[in-house]
C-alpha positions, -999 to 999 in steps of 0.1 A, spaced: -546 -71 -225 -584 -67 -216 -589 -24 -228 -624 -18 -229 -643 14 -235 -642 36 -202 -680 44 -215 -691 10 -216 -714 9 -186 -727 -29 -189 -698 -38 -174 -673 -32 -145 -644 -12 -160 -610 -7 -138 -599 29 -150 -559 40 -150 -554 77 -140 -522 97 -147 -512 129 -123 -489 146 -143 -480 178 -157 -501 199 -184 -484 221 -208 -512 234 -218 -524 246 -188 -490 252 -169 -509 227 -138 -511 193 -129 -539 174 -138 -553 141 -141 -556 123 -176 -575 93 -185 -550 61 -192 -569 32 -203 -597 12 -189 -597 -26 -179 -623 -54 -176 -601 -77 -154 -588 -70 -124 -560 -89 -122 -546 -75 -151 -550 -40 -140 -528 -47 -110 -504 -59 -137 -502 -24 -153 -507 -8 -123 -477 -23 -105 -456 -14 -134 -463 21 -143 -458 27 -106 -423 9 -104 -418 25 -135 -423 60 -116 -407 49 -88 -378 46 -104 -381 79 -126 -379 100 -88 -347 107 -80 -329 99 -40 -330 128 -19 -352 152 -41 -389 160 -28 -415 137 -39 -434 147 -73 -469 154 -77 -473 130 -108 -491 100 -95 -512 71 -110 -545 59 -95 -572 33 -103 -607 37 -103 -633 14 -101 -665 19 -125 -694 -3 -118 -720 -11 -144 -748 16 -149 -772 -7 -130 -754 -6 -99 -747 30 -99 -784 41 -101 -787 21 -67 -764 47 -49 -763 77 -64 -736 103 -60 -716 72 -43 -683 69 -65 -661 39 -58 -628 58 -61 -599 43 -47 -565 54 -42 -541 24 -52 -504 44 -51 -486 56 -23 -470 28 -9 
């Protein structure tokens, strides 16, 4: 598997996101995963902590709030050129 550094800003990272549950803070919140440098392979985890979710909810119960997304993190270089413009996107929810 190709985990890089989330902080490694030379390159495009493919970041994992986790919506669950806090203890701590009695709230839902989102927690860093792990951080990719292909994107195929991201799609590979992706896929299967979402079927893996999936499969966690139970029939006929409302939906849960925990939820995984992906972000995309461009190299510093390219962020400079739009600042303020995040390339977030929602990958879940099917």
């Amino acid at each position: 598997m190709a985990i890089v550094d989330v902080n490694n800003e030379s390159i495009t990272r493919y970041a994992l996101y986790h919506h669950r549950f806090d203890s701590d803070t009695n709230h839902f919140r989102w927690f860093f995963v792990e951080a990719y440098d292909d994107y195929e392979e991201f799609q590979e985890i992706m896929n299967s902590v979402c079927q893996d979710l999936e499969s966690r909810i139970q029939p006929n119960h409302s939906p849960s709030k925990e939820r995984f997304i992906g972000r995309t993190l461009e190299p510093e270089s390219k962020q400079k050129k739009f600042p303020g413009h995040s390339s977030y996107r929602k990958i879940i929810d099917k």
